[in-house]
PAVOVO-665419 format. One record per residue (C-alpha): chain; residue in three letters; x negated, z negated, y negated. Coordinates in pm, 1 decimal. Layout:
{"A","Ala",{X,Z,Y}}
...
end
This chain:
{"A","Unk",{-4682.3,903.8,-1396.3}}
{"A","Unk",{-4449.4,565.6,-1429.9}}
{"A","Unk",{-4269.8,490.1,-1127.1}}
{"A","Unk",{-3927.7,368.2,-1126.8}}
{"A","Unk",{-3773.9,70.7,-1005.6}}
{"A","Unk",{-3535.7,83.0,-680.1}}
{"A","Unk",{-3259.0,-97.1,-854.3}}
{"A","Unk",{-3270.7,171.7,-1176.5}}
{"A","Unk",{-3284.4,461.7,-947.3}}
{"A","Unk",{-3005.3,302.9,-720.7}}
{"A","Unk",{-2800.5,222.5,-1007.0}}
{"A","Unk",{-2863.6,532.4,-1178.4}}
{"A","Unk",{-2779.2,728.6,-831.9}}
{"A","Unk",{-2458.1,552.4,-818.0}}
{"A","Unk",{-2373.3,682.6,-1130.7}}
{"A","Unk",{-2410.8,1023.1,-1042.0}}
{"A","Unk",{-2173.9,969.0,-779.8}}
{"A","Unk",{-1954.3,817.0,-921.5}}
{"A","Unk",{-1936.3,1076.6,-1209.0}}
{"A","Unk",{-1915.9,1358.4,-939.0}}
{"A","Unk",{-1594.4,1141.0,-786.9}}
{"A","Unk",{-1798.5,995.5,-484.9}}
{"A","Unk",{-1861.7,599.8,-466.9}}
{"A","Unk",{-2134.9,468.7,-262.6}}
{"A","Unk",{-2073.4,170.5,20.4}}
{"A","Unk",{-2335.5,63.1,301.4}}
{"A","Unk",{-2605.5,319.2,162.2}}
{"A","Unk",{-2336.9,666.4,163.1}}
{"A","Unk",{-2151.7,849.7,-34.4}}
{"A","Unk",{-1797.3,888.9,23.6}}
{"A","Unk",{-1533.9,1093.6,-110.5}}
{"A","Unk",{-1214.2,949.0,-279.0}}
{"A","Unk",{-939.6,1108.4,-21.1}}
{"A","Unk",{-631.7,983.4,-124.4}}
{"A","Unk",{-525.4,1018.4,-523.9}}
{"A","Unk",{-477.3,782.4,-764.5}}
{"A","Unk",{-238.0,1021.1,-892.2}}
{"A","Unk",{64.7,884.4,-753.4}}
{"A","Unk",{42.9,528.5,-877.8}}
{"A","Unk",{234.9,304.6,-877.6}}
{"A","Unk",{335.4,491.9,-550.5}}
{"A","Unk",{48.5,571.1,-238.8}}
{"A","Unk",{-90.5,892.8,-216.8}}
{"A","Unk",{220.4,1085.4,42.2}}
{"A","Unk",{-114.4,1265.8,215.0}}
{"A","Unk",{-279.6,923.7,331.4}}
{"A","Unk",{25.2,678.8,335.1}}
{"A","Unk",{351.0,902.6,402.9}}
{"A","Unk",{505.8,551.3,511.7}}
{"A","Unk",{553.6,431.1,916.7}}
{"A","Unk",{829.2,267.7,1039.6}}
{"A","Unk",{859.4,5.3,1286.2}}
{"A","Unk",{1054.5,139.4,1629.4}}
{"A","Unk",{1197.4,-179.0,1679.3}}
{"A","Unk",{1383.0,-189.3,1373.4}}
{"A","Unk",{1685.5,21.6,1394.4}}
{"A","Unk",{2084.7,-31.0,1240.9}}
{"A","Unk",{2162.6,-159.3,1570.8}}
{"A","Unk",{1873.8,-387.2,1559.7}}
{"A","Unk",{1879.8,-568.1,1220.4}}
{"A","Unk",{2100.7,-841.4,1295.9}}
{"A","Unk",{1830.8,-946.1,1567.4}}
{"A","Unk",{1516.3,-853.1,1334.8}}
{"A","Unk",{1542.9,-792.3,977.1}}
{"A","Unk",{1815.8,-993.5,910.6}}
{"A","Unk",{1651.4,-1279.2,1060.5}}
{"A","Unk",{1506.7,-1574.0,840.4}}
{"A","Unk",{1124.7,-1543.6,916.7}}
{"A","Unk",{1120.4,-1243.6,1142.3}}
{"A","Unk",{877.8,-1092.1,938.1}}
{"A","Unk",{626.3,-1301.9,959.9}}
{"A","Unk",{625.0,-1276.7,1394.9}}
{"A","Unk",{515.4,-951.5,1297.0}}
{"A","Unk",{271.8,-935.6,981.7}}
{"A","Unk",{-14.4,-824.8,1073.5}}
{"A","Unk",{-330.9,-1105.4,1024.2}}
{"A","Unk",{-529.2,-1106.4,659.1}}
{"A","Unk",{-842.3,-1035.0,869.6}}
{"A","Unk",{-695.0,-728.5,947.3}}
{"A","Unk",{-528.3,-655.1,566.7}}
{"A","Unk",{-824.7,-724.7,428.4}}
{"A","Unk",{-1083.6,-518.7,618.1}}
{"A","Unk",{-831.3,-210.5,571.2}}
{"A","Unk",{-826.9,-296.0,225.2}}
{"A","Unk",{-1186.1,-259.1,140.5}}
{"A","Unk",{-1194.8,68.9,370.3}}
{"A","Unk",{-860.3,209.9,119.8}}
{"A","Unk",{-1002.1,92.3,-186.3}}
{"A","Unk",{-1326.6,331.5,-143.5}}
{"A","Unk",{-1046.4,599.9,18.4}}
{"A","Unk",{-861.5,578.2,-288.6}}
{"A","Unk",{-1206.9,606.2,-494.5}}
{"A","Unk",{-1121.0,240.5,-697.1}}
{"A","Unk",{-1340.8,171.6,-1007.2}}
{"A","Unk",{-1241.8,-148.3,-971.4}}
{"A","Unk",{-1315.8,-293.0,-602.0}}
{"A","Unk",{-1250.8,-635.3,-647.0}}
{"A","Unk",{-1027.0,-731.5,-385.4}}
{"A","Unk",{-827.1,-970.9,-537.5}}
{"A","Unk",{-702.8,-681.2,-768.5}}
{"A","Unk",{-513.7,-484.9,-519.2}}
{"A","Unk",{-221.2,-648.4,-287.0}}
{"A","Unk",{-215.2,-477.5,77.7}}
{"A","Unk",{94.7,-357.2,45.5}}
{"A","Unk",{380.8,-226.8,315.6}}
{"A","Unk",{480.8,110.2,169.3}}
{"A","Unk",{779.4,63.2,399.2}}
{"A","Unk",{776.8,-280.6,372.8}}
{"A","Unk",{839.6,-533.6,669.9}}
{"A","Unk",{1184.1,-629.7,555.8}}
{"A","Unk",{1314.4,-267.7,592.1}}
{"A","Unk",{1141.3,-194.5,911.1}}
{"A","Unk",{822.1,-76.3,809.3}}
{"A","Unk",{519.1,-78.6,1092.4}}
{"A","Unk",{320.5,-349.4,1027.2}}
{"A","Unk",{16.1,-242.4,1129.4}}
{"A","Unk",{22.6,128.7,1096.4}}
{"A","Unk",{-247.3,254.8,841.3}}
{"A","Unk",{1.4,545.2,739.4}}
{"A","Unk",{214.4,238.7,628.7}}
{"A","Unk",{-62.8,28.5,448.2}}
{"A","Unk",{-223.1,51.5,129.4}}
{"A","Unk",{-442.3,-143.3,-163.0}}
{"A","Unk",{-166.3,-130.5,-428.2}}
{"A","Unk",{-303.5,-233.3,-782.6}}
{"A","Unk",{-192.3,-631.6,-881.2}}
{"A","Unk",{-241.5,-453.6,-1228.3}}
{"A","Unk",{-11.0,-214.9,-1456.6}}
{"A","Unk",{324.7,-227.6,-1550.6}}
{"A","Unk",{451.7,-149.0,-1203.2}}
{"A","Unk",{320.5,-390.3,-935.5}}
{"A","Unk",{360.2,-518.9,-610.8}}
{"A","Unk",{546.3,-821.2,-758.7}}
{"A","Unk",{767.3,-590.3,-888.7}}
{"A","Unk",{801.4,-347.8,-577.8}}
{"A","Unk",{864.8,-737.3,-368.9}}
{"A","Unk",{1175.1,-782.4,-630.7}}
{"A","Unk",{1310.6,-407.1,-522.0}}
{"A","Unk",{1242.1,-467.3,-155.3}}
{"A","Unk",{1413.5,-803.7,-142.1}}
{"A","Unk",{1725.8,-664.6,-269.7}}
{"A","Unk",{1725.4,-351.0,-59.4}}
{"A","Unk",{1716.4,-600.4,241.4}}
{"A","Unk",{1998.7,-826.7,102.6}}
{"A","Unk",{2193.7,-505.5,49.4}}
{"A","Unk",{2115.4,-360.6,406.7}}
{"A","Unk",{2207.3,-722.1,575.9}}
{"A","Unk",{2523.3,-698.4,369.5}}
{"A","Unk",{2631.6,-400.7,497.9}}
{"A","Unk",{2667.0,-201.0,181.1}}
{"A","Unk",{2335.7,5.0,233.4}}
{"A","Unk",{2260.8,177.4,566.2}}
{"A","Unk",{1903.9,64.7,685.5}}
{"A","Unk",{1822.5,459.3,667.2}}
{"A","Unk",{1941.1,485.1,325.7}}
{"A","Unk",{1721.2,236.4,215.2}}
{"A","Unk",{1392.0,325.2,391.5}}
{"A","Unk",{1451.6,622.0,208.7}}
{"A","Unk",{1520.3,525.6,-104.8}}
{"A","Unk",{1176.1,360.5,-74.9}}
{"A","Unk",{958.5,581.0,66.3}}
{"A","Unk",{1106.4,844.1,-207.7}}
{"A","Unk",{1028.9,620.3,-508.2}}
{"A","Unk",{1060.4,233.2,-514.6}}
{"A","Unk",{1056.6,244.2,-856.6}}
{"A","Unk",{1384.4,396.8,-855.6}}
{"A","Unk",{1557.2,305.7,-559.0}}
{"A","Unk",{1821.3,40.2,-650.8}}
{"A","Unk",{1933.9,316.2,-916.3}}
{"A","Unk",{1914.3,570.9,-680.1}}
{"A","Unk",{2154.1,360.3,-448.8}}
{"A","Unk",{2370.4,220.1,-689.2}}
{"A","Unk",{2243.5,-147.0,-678.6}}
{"A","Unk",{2093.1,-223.5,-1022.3}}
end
């Protein structure tokens, strides 16, 4: 009898996996938990969205509304990127190339989202018709509006967290 190669059977192996929705990282097979389903929003059951305590109406002219406040609390890539790679084989990604997915603030920074919270985190997809680029474009004028005064920091987490394709409609801003 012919034996087969390690690389054919591991390859092969994978593919059965893979075609049984599993993917395969350090030598085990995992599960995809959270759904793809939702795109271009996260999956509600593994990132529901977090919000930052700090950040409250009463708070936003001393954090929010603050040129650069963000980044005294963004979270360091070291730490993005390792929860990337863990949420890209949680969201059971054909594609695992890094550079493909943005680790994105559901709740984003600007409107008080956690920084570091993994309920608030997630590999969003630099590809499709609605990307992060285009969620930063939403997000940026959610915070002019809330800094303005014409959309209550609530309203606008909400808006978000609801749909971010839809949430300058929703809130009569586009």
């Amino acid at each position: 009898m012919s034996r087969i190669s390690r690389p054919l059977v591991t390859s092969l192996s994978a593919l059965a996996l893979a075609a049984a929705g599993l993917t395969v990282t350090a030598g085990t097979a995992h599960a995809a938990t959270c759904s793809q389903g939702y795109l271009p929003l996260p999956d509600p059951g593994c990132q529901p969205g977090d919000l930052n305590a700090d950040v409250t109406q009463d708070t936003i002219g001393s954090t929010i509304c603050v040129s650069g406040w963000t980044a005294t609390v963004r979270p360091s890539s070291s730490y993005t990127t390792a929860l990337k790679k863990k949420q890209i084989v949680e969201y059971g990604y054909t594609d695992t190339s890094t550079s493909d997915y943005e680790e994105d603030h559901f709740v984003p920074l600007e409107l008080g989202g956690s920084p570091k919270s993994e309920l608030n985190l997630w590999p969003e997809p630099q590809y499709g018709t609605k990307t992060a680029a285009n969620k930063d474009t939403v997000e940026n004028k959610l915070k002019k509006a809330v800094c303005a005064g014409t959309v209550t920091l609530d309203d606008a987490q909400n808006a978000i967290i609801t749909d971010w394709t839809t949430a300058l409609t929703s809130l009569g801003l586009s």
